[in-house]
C-alpha positions as CSV (number, residue, x, y, z in Angstrom):
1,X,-118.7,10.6,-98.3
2,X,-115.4,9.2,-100.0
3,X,-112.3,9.6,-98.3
4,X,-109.5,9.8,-99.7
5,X,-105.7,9.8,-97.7
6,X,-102.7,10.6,-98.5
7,X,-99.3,9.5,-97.3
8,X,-95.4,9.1,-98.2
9,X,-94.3,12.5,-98.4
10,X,-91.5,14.3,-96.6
11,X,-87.9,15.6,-97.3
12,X,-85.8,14.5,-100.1
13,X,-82.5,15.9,-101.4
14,X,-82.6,16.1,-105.1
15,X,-82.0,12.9,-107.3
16,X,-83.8,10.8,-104.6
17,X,-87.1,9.3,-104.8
18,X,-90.6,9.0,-102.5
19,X,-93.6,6.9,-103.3
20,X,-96.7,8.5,-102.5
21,X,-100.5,6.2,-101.8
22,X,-103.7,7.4,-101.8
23,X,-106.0,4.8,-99.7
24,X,-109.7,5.5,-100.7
25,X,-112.6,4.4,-98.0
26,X,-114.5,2.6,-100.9
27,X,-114.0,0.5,-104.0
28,X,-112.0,2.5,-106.4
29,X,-113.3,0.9,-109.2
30,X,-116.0,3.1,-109.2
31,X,-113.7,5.7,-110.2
32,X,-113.0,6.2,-113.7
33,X,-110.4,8.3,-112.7
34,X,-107.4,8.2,-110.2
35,X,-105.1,11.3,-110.0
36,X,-102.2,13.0,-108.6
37,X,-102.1,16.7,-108.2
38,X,-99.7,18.9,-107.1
39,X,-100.1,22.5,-105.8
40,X,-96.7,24.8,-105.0
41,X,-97.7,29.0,-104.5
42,X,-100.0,29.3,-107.7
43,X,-102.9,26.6,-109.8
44,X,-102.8,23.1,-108.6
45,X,-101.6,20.9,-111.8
46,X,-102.4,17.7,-112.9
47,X,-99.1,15.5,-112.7
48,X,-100.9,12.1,-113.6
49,X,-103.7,10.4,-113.8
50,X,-105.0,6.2,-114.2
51,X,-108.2,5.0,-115.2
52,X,-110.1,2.0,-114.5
53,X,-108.0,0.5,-117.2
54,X,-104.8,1.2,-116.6
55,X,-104.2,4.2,-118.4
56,X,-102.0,6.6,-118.2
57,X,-101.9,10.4,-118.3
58,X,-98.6,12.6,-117.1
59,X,-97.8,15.9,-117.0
60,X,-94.9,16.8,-119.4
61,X,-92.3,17.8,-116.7
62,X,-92.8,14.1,-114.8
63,X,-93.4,12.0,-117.8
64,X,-89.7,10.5,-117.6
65,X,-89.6,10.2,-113.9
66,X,-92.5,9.4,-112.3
67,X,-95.1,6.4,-112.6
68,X,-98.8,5.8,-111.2
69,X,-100.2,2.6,-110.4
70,X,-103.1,1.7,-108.8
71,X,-104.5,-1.6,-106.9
72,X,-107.5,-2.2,-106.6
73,X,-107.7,-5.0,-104.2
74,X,-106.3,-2.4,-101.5
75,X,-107.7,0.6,-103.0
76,X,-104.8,2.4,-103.2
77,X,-102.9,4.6,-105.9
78,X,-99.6,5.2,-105.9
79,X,-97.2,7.9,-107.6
80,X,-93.1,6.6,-107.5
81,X,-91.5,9.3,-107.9
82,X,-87.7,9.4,-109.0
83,X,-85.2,11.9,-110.3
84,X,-86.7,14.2,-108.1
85,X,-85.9,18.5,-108.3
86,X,-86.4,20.9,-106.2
87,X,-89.3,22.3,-109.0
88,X,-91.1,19.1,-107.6
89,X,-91.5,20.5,-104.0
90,X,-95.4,20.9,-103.2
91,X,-98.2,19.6,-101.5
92,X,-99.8,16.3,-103.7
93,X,-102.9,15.7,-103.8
94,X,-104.8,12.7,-104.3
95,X,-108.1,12.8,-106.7
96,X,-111.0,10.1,-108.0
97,X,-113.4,11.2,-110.4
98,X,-115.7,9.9,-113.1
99,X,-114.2,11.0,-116.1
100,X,-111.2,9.2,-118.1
101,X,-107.8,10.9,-117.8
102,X,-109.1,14.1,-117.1
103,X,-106.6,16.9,-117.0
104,X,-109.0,19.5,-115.3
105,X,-109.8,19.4,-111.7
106,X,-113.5,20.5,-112.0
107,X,-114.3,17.0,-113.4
108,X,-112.7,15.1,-110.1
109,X,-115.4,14.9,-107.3
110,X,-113.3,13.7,-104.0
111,X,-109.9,14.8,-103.0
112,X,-107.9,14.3,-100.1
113,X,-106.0,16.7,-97.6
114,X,-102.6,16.5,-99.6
115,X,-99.0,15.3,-98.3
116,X,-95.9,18.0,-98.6
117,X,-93.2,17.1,-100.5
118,X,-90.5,19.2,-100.3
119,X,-87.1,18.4,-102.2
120,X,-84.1,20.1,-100.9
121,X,-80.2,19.8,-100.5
């Protein structure tokens, strides 16, 4: 079974900035997919995605302010995230699935237990 864990969130004030990393307990490579979800009181949302390739895929209200990465030698993804609102505040959730920049969560197979952000003056 593939775990995946999240870690980096906390409390920021708004304007500042938190990296989050998902370490996977396998290759990620055999992933076509590595996303970032987030999940406040309502659907969880897609707010990006990178695929085996390096491509990218962000949600519309990050786009400008947040970045993915991924490397594969430590299995890790990241999400940098600057600029940050208090809209941002939720719990992110790390996903790896087989399908390429997938924006629907059906179609990733592992996720992990999710790190709170919450963004706050």
């Amino acid at each position: 079974q593939v775990q995946l864990v999240e870690s980096g969130g906390g409390l920021v004030q708004p304007g500042g900035s938190l990296r989050l990393s998902c370490k996977a307990s396998e290759n990620i490579f055999n992933f076509n997919s590595m996303g970032w979800y987030r999940q406040a009181p309502g659907e969880r949302e897609l707010v990006a995605t990178i695929n085996v390739g390096g491509r990218t895929r962000f949600a519309e209200s990050v786009k400008e302010r947040f970045a993915i990465s991924r490397d594969n030698a430590k299995n890790t993804v990241y999400l940098e995230m600057n600029s940050l609102k208090p809209v941002d505040t939720a719990v992110y959730y790390c996903a790896a699935g087989t399908s390429s920049l997938s924006t629907d969560p059906y179609e990733y197979d592992y996720w992990g237990q999710g790190t709170q952000v919450t963004v706050s003056s």
